[in-house]
C-alpha positions as CSV (number, residue, x, y, z in Angstrom):
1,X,-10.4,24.8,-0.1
2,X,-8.6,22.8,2.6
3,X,-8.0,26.3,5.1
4,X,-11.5,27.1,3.8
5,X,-13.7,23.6,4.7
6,X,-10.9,21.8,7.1
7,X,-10.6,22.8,10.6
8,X,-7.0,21.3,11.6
9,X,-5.4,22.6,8.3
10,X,-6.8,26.4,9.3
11,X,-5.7,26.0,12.7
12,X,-2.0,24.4,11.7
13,X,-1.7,27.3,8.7
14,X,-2.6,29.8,11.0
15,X,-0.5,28.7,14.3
16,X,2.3,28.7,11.6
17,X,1.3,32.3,10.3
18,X,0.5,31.3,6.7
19,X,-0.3,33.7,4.4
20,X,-3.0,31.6,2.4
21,X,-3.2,34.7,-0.1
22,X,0.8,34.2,-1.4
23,X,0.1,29.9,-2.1
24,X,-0.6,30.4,-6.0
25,X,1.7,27.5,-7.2
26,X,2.9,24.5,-6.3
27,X,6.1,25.6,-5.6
28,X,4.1,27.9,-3.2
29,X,3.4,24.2,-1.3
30,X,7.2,24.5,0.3
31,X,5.2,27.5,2.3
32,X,3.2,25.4,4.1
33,X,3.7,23.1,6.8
34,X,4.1,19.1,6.8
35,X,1.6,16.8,8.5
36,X,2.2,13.7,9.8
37,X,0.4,10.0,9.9
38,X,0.1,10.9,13.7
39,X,-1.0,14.0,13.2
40,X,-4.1,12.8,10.9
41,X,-5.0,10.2,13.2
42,X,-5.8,12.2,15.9
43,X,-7.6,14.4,13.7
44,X,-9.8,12.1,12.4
45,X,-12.5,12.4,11.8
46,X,-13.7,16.1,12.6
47,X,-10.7,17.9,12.4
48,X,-9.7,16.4,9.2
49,X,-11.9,15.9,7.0
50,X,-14.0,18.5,5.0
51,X,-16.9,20.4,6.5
52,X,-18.4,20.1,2.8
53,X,-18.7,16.8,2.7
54,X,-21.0,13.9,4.7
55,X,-18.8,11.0,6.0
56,X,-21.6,8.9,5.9
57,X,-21.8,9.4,1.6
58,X,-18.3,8.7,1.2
59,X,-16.1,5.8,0.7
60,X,-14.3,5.1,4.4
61,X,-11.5,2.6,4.6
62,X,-8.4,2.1,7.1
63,X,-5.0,1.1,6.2
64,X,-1.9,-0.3,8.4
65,X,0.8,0.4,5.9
66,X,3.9,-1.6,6.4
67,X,4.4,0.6,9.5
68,X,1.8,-1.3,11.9
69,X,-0.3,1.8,12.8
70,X,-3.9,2.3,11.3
71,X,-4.9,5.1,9.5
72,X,-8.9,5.7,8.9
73,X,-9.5,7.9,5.8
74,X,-12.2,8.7,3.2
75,X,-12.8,9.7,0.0
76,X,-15.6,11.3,-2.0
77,X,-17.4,9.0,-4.3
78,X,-16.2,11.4,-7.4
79,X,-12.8,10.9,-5.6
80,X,-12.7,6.9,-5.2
81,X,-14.5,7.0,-9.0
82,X,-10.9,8.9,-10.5
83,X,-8.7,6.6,-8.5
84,X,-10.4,3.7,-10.1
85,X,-9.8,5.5,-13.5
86,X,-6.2,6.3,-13.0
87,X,-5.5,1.9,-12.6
88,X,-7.2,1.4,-15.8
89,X,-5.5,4.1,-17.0
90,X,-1.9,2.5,-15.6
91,X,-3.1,-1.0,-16.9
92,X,-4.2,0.4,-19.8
93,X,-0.3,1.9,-20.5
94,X,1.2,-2.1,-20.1
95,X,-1.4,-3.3,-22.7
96,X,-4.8,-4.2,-20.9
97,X,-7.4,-3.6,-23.3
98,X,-11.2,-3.2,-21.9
99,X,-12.1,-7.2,-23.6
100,X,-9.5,-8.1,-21.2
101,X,-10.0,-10.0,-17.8
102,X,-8.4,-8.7,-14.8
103,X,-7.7,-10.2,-12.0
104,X,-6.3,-9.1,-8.8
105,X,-5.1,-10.2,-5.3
106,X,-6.0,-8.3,-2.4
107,X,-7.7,-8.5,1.0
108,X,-10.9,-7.1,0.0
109,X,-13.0,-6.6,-3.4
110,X,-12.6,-3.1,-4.8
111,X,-16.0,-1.8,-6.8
112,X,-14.7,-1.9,-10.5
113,X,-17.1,-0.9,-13.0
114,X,-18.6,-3.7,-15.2
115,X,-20.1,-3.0,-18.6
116,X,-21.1,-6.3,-20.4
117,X,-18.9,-8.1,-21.8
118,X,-16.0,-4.9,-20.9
119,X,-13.6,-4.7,-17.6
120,X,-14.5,-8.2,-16.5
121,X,-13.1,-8.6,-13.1
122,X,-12.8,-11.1,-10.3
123,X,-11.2,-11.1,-6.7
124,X,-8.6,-13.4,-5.0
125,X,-8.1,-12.7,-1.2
126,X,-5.2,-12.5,-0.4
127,X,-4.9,-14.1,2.9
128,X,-5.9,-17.6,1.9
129,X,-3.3,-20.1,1.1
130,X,-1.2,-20.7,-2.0
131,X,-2.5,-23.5,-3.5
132,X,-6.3,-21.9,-2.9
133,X,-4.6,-19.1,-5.0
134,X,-3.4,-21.1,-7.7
135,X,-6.6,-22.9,-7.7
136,X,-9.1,-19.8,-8.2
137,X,-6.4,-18.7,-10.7
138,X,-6.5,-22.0,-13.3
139,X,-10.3,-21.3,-13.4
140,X,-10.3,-17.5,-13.6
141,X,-7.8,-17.5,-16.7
142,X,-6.7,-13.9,-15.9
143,X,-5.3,-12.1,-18.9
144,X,-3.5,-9.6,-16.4
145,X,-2.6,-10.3,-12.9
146,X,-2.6,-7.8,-10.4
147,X,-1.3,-8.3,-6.5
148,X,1.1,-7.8,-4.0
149,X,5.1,-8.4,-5.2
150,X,5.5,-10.9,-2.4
151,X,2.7,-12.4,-3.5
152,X,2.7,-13.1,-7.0
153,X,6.4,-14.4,-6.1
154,X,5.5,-16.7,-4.1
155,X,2.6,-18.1,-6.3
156,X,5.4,-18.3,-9.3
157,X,7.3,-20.3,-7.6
158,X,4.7,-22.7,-6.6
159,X,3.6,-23.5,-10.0
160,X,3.4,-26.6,-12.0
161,X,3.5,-27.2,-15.5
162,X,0.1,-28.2,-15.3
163,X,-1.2,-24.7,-13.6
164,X,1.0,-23.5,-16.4
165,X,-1.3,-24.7,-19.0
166,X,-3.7,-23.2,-17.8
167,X,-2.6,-20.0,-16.0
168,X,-1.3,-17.9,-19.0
169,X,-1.4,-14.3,-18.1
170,X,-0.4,-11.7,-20.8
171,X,1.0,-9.2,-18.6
172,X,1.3,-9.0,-14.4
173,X,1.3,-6.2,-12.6
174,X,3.0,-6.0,-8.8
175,X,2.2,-3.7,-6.1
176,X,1.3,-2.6,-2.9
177,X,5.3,-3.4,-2.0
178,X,9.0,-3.0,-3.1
179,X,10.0,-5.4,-5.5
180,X,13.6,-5.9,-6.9
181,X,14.7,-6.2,-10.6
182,X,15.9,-10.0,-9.8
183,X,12.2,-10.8,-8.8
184,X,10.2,-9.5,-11.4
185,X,12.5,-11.1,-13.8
186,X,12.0,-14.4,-12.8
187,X,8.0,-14.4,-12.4
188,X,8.5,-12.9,-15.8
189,X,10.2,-16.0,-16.7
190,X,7.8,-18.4,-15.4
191,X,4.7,-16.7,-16.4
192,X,6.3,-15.7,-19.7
193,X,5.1,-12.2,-19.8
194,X,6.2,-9.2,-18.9
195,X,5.9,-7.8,-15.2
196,X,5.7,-4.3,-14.5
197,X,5.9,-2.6,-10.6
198,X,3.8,0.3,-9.2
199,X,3.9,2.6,-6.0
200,X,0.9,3.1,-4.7
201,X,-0.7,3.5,-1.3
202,X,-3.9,3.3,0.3
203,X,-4.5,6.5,1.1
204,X,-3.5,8.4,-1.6
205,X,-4.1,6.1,-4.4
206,X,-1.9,6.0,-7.3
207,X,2.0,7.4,-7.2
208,X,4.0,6.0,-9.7
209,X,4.1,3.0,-11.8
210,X,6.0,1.4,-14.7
211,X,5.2,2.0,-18.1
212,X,6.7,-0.3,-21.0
213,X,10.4,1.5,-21.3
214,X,10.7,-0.1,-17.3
215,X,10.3,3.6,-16.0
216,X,8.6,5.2,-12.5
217,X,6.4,8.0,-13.7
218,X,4.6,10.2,-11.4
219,X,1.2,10.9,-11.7
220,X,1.0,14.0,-11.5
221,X,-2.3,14.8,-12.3
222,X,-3.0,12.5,-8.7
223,X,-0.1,13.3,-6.0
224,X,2.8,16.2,-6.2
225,X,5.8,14.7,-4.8
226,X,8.4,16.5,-2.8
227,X,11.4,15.0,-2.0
228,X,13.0,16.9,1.7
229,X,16.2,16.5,3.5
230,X,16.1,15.6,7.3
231,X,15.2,20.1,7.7
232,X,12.5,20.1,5.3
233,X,14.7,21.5,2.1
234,X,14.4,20.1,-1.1
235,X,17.1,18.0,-2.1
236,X,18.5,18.4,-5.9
237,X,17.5,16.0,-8.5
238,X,19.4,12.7,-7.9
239,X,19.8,13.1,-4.5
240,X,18.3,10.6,-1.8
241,X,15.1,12.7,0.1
242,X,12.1,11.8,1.8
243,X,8.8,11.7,-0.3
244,X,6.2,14.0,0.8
245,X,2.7,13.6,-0.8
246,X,0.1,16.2,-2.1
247,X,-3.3,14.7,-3.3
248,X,-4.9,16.7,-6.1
249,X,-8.5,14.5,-6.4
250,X,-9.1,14.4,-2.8
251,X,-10.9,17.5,-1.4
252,X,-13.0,15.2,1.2
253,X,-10.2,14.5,3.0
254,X,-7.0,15.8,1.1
255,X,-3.5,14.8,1.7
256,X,-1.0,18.1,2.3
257,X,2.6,17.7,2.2
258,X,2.0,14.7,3.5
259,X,4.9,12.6,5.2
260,X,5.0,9.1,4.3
261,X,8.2,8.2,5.5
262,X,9.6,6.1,2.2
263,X,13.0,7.4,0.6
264,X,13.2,8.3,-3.3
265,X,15.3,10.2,-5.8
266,X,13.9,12.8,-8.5
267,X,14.8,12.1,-12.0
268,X,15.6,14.4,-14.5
269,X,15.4,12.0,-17.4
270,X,12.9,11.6,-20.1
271,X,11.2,8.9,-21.3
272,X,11.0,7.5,-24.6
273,X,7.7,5.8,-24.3
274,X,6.4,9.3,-25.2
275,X,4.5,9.7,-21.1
276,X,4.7,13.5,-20.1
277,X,5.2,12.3,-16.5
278,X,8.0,13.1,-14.3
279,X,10.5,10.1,-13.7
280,X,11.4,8.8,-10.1
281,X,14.5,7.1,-10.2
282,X,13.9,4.6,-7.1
283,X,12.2,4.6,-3.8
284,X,12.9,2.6,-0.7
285,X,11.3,2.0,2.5
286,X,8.8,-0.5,2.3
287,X,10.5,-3.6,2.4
288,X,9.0,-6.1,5.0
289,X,10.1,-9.3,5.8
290,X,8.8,-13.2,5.2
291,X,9.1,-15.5,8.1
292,X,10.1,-19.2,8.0
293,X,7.7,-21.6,9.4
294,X,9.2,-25.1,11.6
295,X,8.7,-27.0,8.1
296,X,11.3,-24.8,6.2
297,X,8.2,-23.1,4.2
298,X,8.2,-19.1,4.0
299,X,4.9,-17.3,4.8
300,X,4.7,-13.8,3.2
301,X,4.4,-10.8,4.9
302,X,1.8,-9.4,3.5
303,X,-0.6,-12.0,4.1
304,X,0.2,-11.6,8.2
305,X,-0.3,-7.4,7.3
306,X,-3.7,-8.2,5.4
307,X,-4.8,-10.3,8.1
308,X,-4.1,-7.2,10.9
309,X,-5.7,-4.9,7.5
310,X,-8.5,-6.8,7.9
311,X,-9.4,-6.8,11.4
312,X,-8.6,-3.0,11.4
313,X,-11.3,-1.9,8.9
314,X,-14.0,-4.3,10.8
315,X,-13.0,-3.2,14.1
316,X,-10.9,0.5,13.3
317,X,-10.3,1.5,17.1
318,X,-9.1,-2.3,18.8
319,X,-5.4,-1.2,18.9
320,X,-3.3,1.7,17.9
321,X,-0.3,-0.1,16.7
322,X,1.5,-3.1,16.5
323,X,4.7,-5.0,15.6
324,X,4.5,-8.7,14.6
325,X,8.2,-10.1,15.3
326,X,9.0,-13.5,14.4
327,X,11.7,-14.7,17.4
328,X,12.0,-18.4,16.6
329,X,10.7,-20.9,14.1
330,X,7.5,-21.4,16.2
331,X,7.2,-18.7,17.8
332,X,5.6,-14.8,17.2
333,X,5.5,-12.3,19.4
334,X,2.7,-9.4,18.4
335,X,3.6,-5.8,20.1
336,X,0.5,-4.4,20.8
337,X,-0.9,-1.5,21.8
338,X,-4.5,-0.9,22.6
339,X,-6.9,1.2,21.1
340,X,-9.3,3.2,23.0
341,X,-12.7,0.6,21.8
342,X,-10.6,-2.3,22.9
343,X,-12.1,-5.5,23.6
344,X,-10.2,-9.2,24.5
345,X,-12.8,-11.1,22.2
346,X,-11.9,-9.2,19.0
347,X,-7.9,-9.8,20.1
348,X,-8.5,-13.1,20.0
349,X,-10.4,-13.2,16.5
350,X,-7.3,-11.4,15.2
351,X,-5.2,-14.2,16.8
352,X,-7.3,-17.1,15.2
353,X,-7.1,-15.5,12.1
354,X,-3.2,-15.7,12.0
355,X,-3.2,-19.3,13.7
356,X,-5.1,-19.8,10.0
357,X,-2.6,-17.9,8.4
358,X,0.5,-19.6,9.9
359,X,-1.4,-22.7,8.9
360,X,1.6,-24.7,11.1
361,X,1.4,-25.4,15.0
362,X,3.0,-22.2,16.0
363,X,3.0,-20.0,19.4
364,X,1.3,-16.3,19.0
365,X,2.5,-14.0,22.1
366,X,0.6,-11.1,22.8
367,X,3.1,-8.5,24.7
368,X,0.9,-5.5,25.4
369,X,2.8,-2.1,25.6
370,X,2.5,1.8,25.7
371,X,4.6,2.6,22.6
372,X,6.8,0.9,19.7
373,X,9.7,3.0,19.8
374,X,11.6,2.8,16.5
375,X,14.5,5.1,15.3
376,X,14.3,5.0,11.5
377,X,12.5,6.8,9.3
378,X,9.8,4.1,8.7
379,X,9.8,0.7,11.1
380,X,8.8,-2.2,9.6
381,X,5.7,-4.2,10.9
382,X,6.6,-7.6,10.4
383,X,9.8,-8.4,11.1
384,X,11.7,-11.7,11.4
385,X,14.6,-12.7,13.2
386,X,15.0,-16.2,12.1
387,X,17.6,-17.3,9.8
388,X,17.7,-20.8,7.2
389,X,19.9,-22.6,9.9
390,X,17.4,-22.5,13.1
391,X,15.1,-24.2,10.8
392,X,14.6,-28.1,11.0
């Protein structure tokens, strides 16, 4: 379908002298070339996405990723319809029932389906501060908590006995980020409930996620996963590779062996929660960090990447990347590069929006360049170079 109906993947296959005819099972895949973030971006929209289907009757979204670079995608309204099944499906395996009321933090609404008194949800964004948080929270009484690791740390650790009394979820579930054992044990703690992690990203949807035994299984039925040394082989089971994505739901605008420049490990374990899923052992890669305002206060990434998430999808060509490095206490430096529609007002709307964010008298550099060279496998976006002592 994707040589057939998408014009970059016919002319990548053929420059690479595919023979379509011999790709008859997934292990066929390793046939095929890799594409890139890059690669997509410049593609997009007419070179990438289906001949079959009308961009215009589709669900269109961008994401930064925790690299800083914005990627545009779609997906089919049967496509975005599955991806919404396959979270209730995933809450569904940690004990969310459909009488249940979810509620989750993220920058923008998503279109869950309502049905009477069934899958009752409601939105917190999550760019506003922590005690608006807290404060939606006490009167939405969610029974399971969905949102970014950082997050929902960050809100545990603000509570009060009081919001405890009030703010009595049955289960939480973290995403969008890495988070480590240590972390999700103590918002377990405080919340008493239990916390369970997923990997997920925008563009692809649902990867793996927790069930009750504490294990990563792959959803298959979504993404393949691949997991490549530094030549493009495929490492043995146990050993460190790079993940490489294949979307199965997304035809519109599908995802081939696609590089997305996290780290994980194949597992060859079983679980005994009973899930036919493959195991991943543990991914890495994602990790930003929080900076540390001139009160002594820590600001979490992900609200600074939501902000930049949020001014993509409104205005999807202002820049092209961008790195947000905090130098000192008081002052951030953005990296930016421009985009081919951009404009000095909507830079300054972004910059506003942060000065919100920041919420403290801070400095906001703009440094415009060509390029953000990195040498890793995956930069971060928001970095910070300040440590507890420069702070007072």
């Amino acid at each position: 379908m994707a040589y057939a109906n998408v014009p970059y993947y016919r002319h990548k296959y053929d420059q690479y002298g595919v023979d379509m005819k011999s790709i008859k099972t997934l292990a066929d895949l390793q046939k095929l070339p890799v594409i890139t973030k890059d690669e997509i971006r410049e593609q997009f929209p007419e070179g990438i996405i289906s001949k079959q289907y009308d961009i215009n009757q589709c669900h269109y979204s961008a994401t930064t990723g925790s690299t800083g670079r914005s990627l545009p995608f779609i997906f089919s309204k049967a496509t975005f319809a599955f991806y919404i099944a396959t979270g209730v499906r995933l809450y569904t395996m940690i004990g969310y029932r459909p009488w249940h009321k979810l509620v989750y933090i993220k920058y923008t609404p998503l279109e869950y389906p309502r049905f009477g008194p069934f899958f009752r949800t409601e939105h917190i964004p999550s760019t506003i501060p922590v005690d608006e948080q807290i404060a939606m929270l006490r009167k939405m009484k969610p029974d399971l908590l969905i949102g970014y690791a950082s997050l929902i740390y960050e809100i545990a650790m603000r509570m009060t006995p009081e919001d405890l009394k009030s703010i009595r979820p049955k289960f939480i579930g973290l995403n969008s980020e890495l988070s480590n054992k240590d972390q999700r044990e103590l918002i377990s703690q405080i919340f008493n409930c239990p916390v369970y992690d997923e990997y997920s990203t925008e563009e692809t949807w649902m990867v793996a996620s927790q069930c009750k035994k504490g294990k990563y299984h792959v959803f298959i039925d979504n993404v393949w996963v691949e997991y490549l040394d530094k030549s493009g082989n495929p490492v043995k089971p146990g050993e460190e590779g790079e993940i490489y994505l294949t979307t199965t739901r997304s035809p519109a605008m599908p995802f081939i062996r696609y590089r997305i420049g996290d780290l994980g490990r194949e597992s060859t374990q079983t679980c005994s929660c009973g899930l036919p899923y493959p195991i991943i052992e543990e991914f890495n890669g994602r990790a930003d960090d929080s900076f540390i305002l001139p009160s002594g206060k820590y600001l979490s990434s992900l609200k600074i990447l939501n902000t930049f998430t949020k001014n993509i999808k409104k205005h999807l060509h202002l820049m092209e990347e961008f790195k947000v490095i905090q130098e000192e206490p008081g002052l951030i430096v953005i990296k930016f590069v421009k985009g081919k529609e951009y404009q000095e007002k909507h830079l300054t709307e972004l910059v506003d929006a942060l000065k919100k964010v920041f919420g403290e008298p801070v400095t906001i550099r703009v440094d415009f360049v060509d390029e953000i060279k990195t040498n890793s496998i995956k930069r971060k976006a928001i970095e910070s170079r300040v440590g507890k002592k420069q702070v007072g």
